[in-house]
SEBA-539399 format. One line per 5 residues: number of its first residue (from 1); for each residue x, y, z of C-alpha. Coordinates in steps of 0.5 Angstrom, whole numbers. Each point is the difference from the previous one (the first is absolute). Layout:
<sites>
NUM> X,Y,Z ~ ...;
</sites>
This chain:
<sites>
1> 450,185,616 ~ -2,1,7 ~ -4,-6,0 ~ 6,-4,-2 ~ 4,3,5;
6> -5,-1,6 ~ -1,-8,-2 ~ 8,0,-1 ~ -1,-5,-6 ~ 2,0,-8;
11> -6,0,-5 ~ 0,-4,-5 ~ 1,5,-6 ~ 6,3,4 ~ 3,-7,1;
16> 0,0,-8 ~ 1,7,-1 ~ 7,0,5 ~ 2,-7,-4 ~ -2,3,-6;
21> 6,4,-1 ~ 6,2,3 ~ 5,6,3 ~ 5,2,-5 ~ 6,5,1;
26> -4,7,-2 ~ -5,0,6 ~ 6,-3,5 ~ 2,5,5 ~ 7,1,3;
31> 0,1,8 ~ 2,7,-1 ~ -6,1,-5 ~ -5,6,1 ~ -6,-2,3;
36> -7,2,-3 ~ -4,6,1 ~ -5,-1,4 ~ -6,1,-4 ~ -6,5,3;
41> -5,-5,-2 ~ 4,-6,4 ~ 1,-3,-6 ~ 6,-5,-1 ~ 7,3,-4;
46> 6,-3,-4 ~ 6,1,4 ~ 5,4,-3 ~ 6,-3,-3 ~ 7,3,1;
51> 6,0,-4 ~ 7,2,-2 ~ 0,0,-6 ~ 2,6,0 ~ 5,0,5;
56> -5,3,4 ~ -6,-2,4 ~ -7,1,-4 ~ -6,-3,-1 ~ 1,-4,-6;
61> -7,2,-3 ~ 6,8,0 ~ 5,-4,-4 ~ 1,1,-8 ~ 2,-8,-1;
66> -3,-7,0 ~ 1,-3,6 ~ -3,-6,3 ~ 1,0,8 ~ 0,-6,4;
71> -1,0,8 ~ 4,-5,5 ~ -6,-2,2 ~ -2,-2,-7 ~ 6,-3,-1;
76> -1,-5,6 ~ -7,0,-3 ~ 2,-3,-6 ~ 4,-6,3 ~ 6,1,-5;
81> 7,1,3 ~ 4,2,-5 ~ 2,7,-4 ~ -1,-5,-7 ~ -6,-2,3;
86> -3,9,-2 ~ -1,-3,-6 ~ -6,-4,1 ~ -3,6,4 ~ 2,6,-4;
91> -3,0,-7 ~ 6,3,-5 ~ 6,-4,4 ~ 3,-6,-2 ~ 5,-3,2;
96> 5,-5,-5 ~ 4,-5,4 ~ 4,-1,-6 ~ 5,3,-3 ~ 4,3,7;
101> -7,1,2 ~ -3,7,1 ~ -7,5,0 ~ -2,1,-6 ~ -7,6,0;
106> -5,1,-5 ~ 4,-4,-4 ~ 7,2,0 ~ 6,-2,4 ~ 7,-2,-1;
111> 1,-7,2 ~ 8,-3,-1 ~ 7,-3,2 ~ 3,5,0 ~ 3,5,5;
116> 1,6,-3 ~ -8,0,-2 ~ -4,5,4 ~ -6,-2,3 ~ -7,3,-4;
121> -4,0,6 ~ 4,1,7 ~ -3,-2,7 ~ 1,5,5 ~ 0,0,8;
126> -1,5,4 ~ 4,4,-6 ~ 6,-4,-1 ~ 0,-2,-7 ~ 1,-9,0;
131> 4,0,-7 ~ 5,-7,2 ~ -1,-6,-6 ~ -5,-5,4 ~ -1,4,6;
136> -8,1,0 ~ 1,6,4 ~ -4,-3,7 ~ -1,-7,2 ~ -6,-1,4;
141> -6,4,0 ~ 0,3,8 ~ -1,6,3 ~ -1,3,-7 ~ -5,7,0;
146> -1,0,-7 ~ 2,-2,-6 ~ -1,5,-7 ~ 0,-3,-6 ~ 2,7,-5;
151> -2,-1,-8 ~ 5,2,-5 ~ 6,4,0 ~ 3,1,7 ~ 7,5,-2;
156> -1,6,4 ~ -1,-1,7 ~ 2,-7,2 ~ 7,-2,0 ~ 2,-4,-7;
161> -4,1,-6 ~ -6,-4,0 ~ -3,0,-7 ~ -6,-5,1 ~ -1,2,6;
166> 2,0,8 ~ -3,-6,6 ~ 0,5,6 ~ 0,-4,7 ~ -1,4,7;
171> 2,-4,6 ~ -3,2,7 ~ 4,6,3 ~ 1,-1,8 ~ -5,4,4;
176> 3,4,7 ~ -3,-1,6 ~ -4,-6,-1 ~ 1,-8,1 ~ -3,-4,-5;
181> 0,-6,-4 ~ -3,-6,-4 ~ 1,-7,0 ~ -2,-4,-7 ~ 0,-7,-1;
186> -3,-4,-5 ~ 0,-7,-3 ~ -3,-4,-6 ~ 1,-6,-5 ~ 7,-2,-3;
191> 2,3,6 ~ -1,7,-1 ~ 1,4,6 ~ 1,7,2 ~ 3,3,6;
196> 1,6,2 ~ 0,6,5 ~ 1,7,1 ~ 3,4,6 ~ 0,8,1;
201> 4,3,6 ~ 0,6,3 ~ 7,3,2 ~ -1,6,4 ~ -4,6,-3;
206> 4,0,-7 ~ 2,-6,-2 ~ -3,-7,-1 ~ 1,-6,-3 ~ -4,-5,-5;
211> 2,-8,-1 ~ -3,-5,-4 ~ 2,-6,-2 ~ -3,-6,-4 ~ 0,-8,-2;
216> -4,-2,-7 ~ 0,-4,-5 ~ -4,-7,-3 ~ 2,-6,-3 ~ -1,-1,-8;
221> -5,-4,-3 ~ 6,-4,-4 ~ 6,-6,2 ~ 6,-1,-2 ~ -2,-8,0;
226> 8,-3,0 ~ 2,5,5 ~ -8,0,5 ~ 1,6,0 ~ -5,6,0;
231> -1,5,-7 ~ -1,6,1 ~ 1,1,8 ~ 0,7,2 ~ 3,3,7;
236> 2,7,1 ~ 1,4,6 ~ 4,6,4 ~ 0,5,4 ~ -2,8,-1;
241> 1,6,5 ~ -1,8,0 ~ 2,5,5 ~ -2,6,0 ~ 3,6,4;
246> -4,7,0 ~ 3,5,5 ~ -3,6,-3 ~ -6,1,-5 ~ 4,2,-5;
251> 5,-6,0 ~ -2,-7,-2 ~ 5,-6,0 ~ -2,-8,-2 ~ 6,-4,0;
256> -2,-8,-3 ~ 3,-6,-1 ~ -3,-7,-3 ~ 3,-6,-1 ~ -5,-5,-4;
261> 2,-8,-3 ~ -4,-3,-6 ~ 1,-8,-2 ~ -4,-3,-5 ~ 1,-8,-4;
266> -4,3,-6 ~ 3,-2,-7 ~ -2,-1,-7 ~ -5,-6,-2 ~ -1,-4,-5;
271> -6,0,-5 ~ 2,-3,-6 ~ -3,1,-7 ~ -2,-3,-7 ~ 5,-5,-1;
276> 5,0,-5 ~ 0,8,1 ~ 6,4,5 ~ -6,1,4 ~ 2,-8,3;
281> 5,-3,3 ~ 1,-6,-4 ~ -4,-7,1 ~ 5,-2,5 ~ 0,5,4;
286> -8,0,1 ~ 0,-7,2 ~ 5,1,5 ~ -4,5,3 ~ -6,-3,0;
291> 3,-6,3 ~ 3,4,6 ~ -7,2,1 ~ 0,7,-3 ~ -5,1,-7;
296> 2,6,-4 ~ -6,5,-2 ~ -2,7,2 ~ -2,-1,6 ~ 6,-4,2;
301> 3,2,7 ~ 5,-5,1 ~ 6,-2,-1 ~ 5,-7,0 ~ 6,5,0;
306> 7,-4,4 ~ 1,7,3 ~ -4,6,4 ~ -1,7,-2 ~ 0,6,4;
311> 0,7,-1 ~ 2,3,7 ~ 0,9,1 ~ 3,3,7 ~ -1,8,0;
316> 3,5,5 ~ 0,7,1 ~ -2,6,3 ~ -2,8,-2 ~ 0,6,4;
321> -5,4,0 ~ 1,8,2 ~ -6,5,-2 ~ 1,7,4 ~ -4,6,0;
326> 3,7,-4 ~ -6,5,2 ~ -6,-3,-4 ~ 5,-5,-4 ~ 2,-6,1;
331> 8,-4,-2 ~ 0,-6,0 ~ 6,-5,-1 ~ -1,-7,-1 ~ 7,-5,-1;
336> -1,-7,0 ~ 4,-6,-1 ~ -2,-7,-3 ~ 4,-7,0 ~ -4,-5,-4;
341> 4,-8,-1 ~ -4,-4,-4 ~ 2,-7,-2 ~ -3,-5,-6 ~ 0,-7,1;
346> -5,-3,-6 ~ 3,-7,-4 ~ -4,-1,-7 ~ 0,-7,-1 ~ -7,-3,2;
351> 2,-7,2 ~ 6,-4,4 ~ 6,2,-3 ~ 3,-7,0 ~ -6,-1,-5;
356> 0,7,-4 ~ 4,7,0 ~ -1,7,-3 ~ 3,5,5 ~ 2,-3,7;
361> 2,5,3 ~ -3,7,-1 ~ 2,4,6 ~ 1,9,1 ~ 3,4,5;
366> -3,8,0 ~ 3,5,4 ~ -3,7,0 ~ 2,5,4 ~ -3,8,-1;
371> 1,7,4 ~ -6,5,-2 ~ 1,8,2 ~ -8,5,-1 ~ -1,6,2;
376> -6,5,-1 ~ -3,6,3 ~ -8,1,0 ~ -3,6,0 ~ -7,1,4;
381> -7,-1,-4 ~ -5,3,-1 ~ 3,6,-3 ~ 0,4,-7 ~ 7,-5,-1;
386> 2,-6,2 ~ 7,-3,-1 ~ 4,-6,2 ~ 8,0,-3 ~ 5,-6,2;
391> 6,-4,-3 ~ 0,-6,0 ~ 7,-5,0 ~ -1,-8,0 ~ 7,-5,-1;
396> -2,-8,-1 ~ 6,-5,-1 ~ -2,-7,-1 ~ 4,-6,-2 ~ -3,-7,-2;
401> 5,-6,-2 ~ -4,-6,-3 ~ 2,-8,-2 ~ -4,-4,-4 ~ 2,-7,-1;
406> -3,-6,-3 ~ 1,-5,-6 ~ -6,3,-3 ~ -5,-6,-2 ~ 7,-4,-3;
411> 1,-5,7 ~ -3,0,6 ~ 5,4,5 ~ 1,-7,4 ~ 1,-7,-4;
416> 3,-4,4 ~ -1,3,7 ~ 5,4,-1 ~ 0,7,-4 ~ 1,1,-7;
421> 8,3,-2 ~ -2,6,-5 ~ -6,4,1 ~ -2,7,-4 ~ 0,7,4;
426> -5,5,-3 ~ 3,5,4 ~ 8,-2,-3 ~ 3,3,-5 ~ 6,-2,-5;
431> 5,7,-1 ~ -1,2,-7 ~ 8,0,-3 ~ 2,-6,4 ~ -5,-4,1;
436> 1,-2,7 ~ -6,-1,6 ~ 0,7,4 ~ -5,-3,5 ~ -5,-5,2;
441> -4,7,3 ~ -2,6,-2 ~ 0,6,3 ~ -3,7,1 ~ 2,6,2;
446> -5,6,-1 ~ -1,8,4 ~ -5,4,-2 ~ 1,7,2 ~ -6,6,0;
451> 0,7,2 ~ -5,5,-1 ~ -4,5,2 ~ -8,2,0 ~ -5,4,1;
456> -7,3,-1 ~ -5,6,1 ~ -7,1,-1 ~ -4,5,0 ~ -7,2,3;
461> -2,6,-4 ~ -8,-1,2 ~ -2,-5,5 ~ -3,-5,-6 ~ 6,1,-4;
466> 8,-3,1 ~ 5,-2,-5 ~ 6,-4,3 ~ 7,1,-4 ~ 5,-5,2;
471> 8,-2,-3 ~ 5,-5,1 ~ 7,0,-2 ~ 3,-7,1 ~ 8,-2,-2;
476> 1,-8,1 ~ 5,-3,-1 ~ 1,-7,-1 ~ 6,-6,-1 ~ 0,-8,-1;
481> 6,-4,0 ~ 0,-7,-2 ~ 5,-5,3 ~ 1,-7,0 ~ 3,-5,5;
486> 0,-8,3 ~ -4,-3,6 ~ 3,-7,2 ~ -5,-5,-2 ~ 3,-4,6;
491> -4,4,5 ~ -7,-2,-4 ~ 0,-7,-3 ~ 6,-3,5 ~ 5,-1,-6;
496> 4,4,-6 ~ -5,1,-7 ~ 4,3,-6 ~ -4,6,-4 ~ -2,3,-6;
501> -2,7,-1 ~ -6,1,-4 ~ 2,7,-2 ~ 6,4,-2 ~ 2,8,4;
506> -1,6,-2 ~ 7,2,-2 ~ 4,4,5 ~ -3,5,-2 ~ -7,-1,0;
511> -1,-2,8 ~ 0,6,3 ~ -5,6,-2 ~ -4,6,2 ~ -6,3,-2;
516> -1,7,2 ~ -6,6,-1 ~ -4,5,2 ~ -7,3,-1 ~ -4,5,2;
521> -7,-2,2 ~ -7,4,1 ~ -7,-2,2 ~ -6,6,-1 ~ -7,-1,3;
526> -5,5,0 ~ -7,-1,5 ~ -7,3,-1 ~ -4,-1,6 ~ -7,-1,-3;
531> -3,1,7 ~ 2,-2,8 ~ 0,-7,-2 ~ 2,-1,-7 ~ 6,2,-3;
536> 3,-2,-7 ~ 7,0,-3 ~ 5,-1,-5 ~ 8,-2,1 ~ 4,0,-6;
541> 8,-3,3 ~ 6,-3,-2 ~ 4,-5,2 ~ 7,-4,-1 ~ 4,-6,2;
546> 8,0,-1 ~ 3,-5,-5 ~ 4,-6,2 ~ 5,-5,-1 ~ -2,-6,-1;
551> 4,-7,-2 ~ -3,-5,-5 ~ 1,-7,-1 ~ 7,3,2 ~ -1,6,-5;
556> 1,7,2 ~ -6,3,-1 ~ -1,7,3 ~ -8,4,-1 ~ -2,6,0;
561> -4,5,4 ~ -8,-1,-1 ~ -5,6,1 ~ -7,1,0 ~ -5,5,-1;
566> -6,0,3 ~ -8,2,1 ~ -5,0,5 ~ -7,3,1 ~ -4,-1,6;
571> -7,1,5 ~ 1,-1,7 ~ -7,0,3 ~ -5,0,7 ~ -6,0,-2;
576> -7,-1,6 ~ 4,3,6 ~ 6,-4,0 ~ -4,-6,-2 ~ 2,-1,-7;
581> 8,0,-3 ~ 1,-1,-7 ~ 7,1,-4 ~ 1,0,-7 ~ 6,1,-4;
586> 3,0,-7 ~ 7,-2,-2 ~ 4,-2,-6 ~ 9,0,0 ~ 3,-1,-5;
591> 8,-2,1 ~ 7,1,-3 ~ 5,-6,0 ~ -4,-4,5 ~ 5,-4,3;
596> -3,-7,-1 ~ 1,-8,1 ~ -1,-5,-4 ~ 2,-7,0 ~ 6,-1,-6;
601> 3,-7,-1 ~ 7,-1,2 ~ 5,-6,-2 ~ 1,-4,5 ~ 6,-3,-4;
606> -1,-7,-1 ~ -4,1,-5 ~ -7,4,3 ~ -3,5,3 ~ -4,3,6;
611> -4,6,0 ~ 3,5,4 ~ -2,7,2 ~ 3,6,-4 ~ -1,8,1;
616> -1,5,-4 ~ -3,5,-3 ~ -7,0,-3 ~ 0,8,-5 ~ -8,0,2;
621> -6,-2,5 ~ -6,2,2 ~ -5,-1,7 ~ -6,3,-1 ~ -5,-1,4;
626> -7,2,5 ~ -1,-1,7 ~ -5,0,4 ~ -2,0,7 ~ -6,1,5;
631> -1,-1,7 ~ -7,1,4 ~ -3,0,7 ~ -8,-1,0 ~ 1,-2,6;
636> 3,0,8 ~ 2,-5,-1 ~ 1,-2,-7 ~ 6,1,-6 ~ 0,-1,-7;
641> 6,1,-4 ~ 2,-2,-7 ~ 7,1,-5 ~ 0,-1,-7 ~ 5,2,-5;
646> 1,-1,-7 ~ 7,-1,-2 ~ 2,0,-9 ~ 8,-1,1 ~ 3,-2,-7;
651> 8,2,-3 ~ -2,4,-5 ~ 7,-1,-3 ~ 5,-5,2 ~ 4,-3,-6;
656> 5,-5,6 ~ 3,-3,-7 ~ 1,-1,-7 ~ -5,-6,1 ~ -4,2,6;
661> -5,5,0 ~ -5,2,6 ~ -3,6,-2 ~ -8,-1,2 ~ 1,-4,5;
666> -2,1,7 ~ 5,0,6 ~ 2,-6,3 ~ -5,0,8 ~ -5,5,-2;
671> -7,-2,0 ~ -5,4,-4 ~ -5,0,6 ~ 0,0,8 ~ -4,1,4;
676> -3,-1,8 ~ -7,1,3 ~ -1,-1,8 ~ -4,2,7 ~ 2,0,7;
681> -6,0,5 ~ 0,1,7 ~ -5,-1,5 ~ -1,-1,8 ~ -3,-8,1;
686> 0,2,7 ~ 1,7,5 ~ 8,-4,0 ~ 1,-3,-6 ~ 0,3,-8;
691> 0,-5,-5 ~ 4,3,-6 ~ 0,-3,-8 ~ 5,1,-5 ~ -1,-2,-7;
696> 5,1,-6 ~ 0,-3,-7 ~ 5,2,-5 ~ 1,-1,-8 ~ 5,0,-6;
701> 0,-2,-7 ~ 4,-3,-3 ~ 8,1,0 ~ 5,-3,-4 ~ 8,0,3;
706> 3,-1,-6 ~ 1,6,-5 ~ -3,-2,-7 ~ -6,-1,-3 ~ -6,-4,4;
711> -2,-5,-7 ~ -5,-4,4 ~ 5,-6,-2 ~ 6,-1,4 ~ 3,-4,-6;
716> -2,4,-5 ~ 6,3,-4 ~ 2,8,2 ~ -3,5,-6 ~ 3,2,-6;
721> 0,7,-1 ~ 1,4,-6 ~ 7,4,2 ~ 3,-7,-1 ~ -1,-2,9;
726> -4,-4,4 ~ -4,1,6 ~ 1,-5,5 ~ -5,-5,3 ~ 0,1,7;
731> -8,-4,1 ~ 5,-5,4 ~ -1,6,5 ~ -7,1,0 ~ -3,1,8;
736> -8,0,-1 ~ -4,5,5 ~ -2,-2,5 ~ -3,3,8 ~ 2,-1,6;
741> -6,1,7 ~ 3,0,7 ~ -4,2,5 ~ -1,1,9 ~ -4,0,5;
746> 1,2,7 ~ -2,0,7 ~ 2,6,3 ~ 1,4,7 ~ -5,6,-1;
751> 7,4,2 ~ 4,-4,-6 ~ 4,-3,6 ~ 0,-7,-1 ~ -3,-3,-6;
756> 0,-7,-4 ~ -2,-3,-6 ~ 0,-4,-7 ~ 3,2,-5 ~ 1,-3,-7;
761> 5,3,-7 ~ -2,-3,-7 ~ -7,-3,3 ~ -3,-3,-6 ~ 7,-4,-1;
766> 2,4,-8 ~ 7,-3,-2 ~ 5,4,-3 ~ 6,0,-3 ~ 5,6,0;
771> 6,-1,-5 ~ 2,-5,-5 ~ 6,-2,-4 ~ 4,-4,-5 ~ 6,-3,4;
776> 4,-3,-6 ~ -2,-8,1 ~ -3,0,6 ~ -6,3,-5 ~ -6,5,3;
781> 1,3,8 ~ -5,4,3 ~ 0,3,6 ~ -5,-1,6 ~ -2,4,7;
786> -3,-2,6 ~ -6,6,-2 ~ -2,-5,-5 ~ -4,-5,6 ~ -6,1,4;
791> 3,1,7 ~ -4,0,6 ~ 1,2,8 ~ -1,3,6 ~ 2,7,3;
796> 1,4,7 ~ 3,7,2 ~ 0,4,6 ~ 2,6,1 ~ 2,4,7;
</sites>
């Protein structure tokens, strides 16, 4: 390495081992990350990687949990630029853009309509708990210190009750006493462009001022031909600020705010399938899109809709943060406040509508709103008892309205020029004795309420022996009413339209409920140091979600709680003086009334139907699974890292009906295998200028998005069991495996003060879908992202 370092140039063979592989989140080191001991024989170290996965800061290589950990610097490294985006860096998490969309680790996570359902993995910034339906919990990944991905069961320290585990995000905290700032831009094809900056500002000697602000966002692969418009655009921008005021040493207090925007034009797009089967639209419709210029197939991602749609997300809100010193404890109070407005503009018709017409007009308004309240004390480390006790009280009220309209494939919704005079309302409801339409919208109101307490002790009888007993006791609350009521078509089509409701309410009666519970939760890990490096454990642990109201097809349909027992054995070890990391763990979880989605029909009224979501409760499911992880330094320059899981998540019993049965399925997003191996190289090509490279290549297996059994046939008829149910075929679902390489090379200042480079996400241009759907007439859909193209740019940042 000298020779190198004095030649100031790469070797081929280090080219090809920087290339070869790429830097995954386990050896990604957060800002505030304890730097390696120097060696005595001056031989390079891991860095250490500190996390809070307890609530405090410790090395993650201390922590009796699966944690994947993935610096800021990493995430820029990456090239992504959404939270969704983790996925593809963080082997175990997945995320569905179906079905409500949500998170979904090792396998399991509720995704569903519903607003009452709880979320299986909850995003938490700077300790807030992000809950709201629609609402990622961060957009924009700017100024971010790291993120911590928590396998399995998250109920005793971390807000709500998490049964598949917890996304951690830690943003930059102001500095005292020092200017600084960074300023990013990047811009590649299709229009992808990233633009930010990062300011921190002193005021006085105890307070200073953090503000970062961005703009990014890409346009799609696919058009709206009739409309020449972009498919697939995506723009988000905001602004985030943290003021920090420390007047004593025992006194902290960060006050933050942010306001972010996201817009994108993604809709549904039509595949197709084998003719005569309700996998196609009719003939006619199929020669009418091909005419307009757009050809059904899997990897279609073009649409000849009359109408544009558009999913646009405003949040705002703030937290105050107050921790102060007792002695040698620590109280610490966290209050926050969120606002989420999310708006669905997302017609399905897929041609012109004076030539055909499902659903015309499919437009959604969300509003959520949630007050959260935590307060915990801390005692000191490193004594015989350690304890962390706290409660916990989280309020969230969201209220949706929904119209759906269209002639449903009957008539073109224009004959004429002018629009047709009776179209069916999904979202309509007839009154059940008198018959009469309640409305052409629906609407719904829902509060979910949580109060708790926590805590947790652990004992270190020995220096080589800890055992960690923590407890949860939690009340919900949750209530849902339905209700009905007219928009003037006016306003939209610019004449009167009559309605037909394509459902009857609920009786009086049955539009309003609550679902109430409490459950004490408990999570036991006992560690054994093997030696000053090597550390194995075990964590047995409980967790709960509460039960919801939801509404079906109009149905009142309320469910109940879901539970988990779950298991994890572990070694976390350094071995070669820091030189070498290797994590390995064993995990299975077995749940009770996992709360579920499928898609069930629903009557449209006219004499069909349309696959809707519907949530309730599988009696039993099981993830089980290893997971491994290693990262080595061979040399100053060099880092090699590499995940893989293993996942086996099936519904061990889930009888949804009389005549569907699911039992030995597995879960809908869930693939068997993920894994990433990566490099990050860095060496002086001059006295002033470094040259570093970054690899990453990730994997996954293959997914279905409809729960099923997967029969290798889309056509082939759902499996006869002997209890007289059938097995639905869900191969019209089925997503192939497939890998995805991004990588960088950059020209850099020797002090990181100014750098330019090229970048490059799914560089070997692998396709991918990300969802699929049987819509009624309009046959199969499927769903794309902007990840599923090859996306070449170029870079620069500066820091001062």
């Amino acid at each position: 390495m000298t020779s190198l370092r004095r030649r100031g140039v790469l070797t081929p063979a280090l080219l090809l081992a920087a290339t070869a592989l790429s830097a995954v989140p386990m050896i990604a080191h957060a800002d505030d990350a304890a730097p390696a001991a120097p060696q005595a024989d001056g031989q390079p170290a891991l860095d250490q990687i500190v996390v809070t996965a307890e609530r405090r800061q410790e090395k993650m290589q201390n922590v009796p949990i699966s944690i994947l950990s993935l610096s800021g610097e990493a995430l820029q490294n990456s090239g992504y630029q959404s939270l969704t985006d983790l996925q593809y860096t963080t082997p175990g998490l997945t995320y569905d853009p179906t079905q409500g969309a949500a998170f979904q680790i090792r396998g399991v996570g509720s995704t569903s309509f519903d607003f009452s359902n709880a979320k299986s993995v909850n995003v938490v910034v700077d300790d807030v708990v992000m809950d709201a339906q629609r609402d990622l919990g961060i957009t924009g990944l700017t100024d971010i210190e790291r993120v911590d991905v928590l396998m399995g069961p998250q109920g005793t320290l971390f807000g709500k009750n998490s049964t598949s585990g917890v996304i951690a995000i830690t943003t930059v905290k102001p500095k005292l006493n020092e200017f600084s700032g960074k300023v990013y831009a990047s811009y590649g094809e299709r229009n992808d462009r990233t633009i930010n900056g990062t300011v921190n500002i002193p005021l006085g000697h105890t307070a200073a001022l953090r503000l970062s602000a961005f703009d990014v966002g890409q346009d799609g692969k696919g058009r709206y031909v009739t409309l020449n418009r972009n498919l697939g655009r995506v723009d988000e921008f905001g602004v985030r600020g943290r003021l920090l005021w420390q007047p004593v040493d025992d006194l902290e207090v960060i006050l933050a705010g942010e306001y972010t925007h996201h817009y994108d034009t993604s809709v549904r797009t039509a595949v197709g399938g084998p003719a005569g089967t309700s996998f196609a639209p009719t003939a006619a419709v199929t020669a009418a899109e091909i005419a307009h210029g757009v050809t059904p197939g899997p990897q279609n991602v073009d649409t000849a809709d009359g109408f544009l749609g558009s999913i646009n997300t405003t949040n705002k809100g703030g937290s105050l943060h107050v921790a102060y010193k007792l002695g040698n404890h620590t109280l610490t109070s966290i209050t926050a406040y969120r606002e989420t407005k999310y708006g669905n503009d997302t017609p399905a018709d897929l041609l012109p509508n004076d030539v055909y017409s499902y659903l015309a007009y499919n437009s959604g308004r969300l509003k959520t709103d949630k007050f959260s309240e935590e307060i915990h004390l801390a005692s000191p480390t490193g004594g015989f008892v350690e304890y962390l006790v706290g409660a916990f009280y989280n309020r969230l009220h969201a209220d949706q309205t929904q119209a759906q309209w269209g002639p449903l494939g009957t008539s073109p919704l224009i004959v004429n020029g002018s629009v047709i005079s009776t179209l069916y309302a999904n979202t309509g409801a007839n009154d059940p004795v008198t018959g009469q339409l309640l409305g052409n919208t629906v609407e719904f109101n829902a509060h979910n309420e949580t109060v708790a307490g926590f805590g947790q002790l652990k004992f270190n009888p020995t220096p080589r022996f800890s055992l960690t007993l923590g407890g949860r006791y939690n009340y919900d609350r949750n209530d849902q009413r339905i209700s009905y009521f007219n928009i003037d078509p006016v306003s939209i089509f610019g004449q009167s339209v009559n309605f037909i409701a394509t459902g009857t309410a609920p009786t009086a009666d049955y539009r309003y409920g609550v679902k109430s519970s409490s459950r004490f939760t408990y999570r036991v890990a006992p560690t054994y140091q093997l030696s000053k490096d090597v550390m194995l454990y075990a964590t047995y642990s409980t967790g709960y979600k509460p039960g919801g109201i939801a509404f079906v097809g109009n149905k009142y349909d309320p469910y109940n709680p879901e539970s988990v027992k779950s298991w994890e054995i572990g070694e976390k070890g350094e071995f070669f003086n820091h030189r070498l990391r290797v994590n390995v763990d064993l995990f299975s979880s077995s749940y009770t009334n996992f709360q579920a989605t499928i898609l069930t029909p629903v009557s449209t009224g006219v004499g069909a139907s349309i696959l809707a979501s519907a949530i309730g409760n599988a009696p039993g499911l099981r993830s089980r699974g290893v997971e491994a992880q290693i990262a080595v330094k061979p040399t100053r320059n060099l880092s090699l890292t590499g995940a893989v899981t293993y996942t086996d998540a099936k519904f061990t019993n889930y009888v949804a009906s009389s005549t569907a049965n699911y039992t030995g399925t597995r879960l809908t997003n869930a693939p068997q295998w993920m894994a990433t191996v990566g490099a990050d190289y860095k060496a002086p090509l001059t006295h002033k200028i470094d040259l570093k490279a970054h690899l990453e290549y990730s994997y996954r297996s293959d997914i279905q998005t409809v729960t099923g059994a997967m029969l290798g046939n889309i056509t082939a008829p759902a499996v006869k069991n002997a209890d007289g149910t059938s097995t639905p075929n869900a191969s019209y679902s089925y997503v192939p495996g497939y890998g995805l390489v991004n990588g960088r090379i950059t020209l850099a200042k020797s002090d990181d003060g100014i750098e330019v480079g090229v970048y490059a996400r799914n560089l070997l241009n692998q396709y991918f879908s990300t969802g699929w759907q049987i819509y009624g007439s309009l046959g199969l859909l499927h769903y794309t992202s902007p990840d599923a193209y090859r996306t070449v740019g170029v870079f620069a940042q500066m820091k001062f």
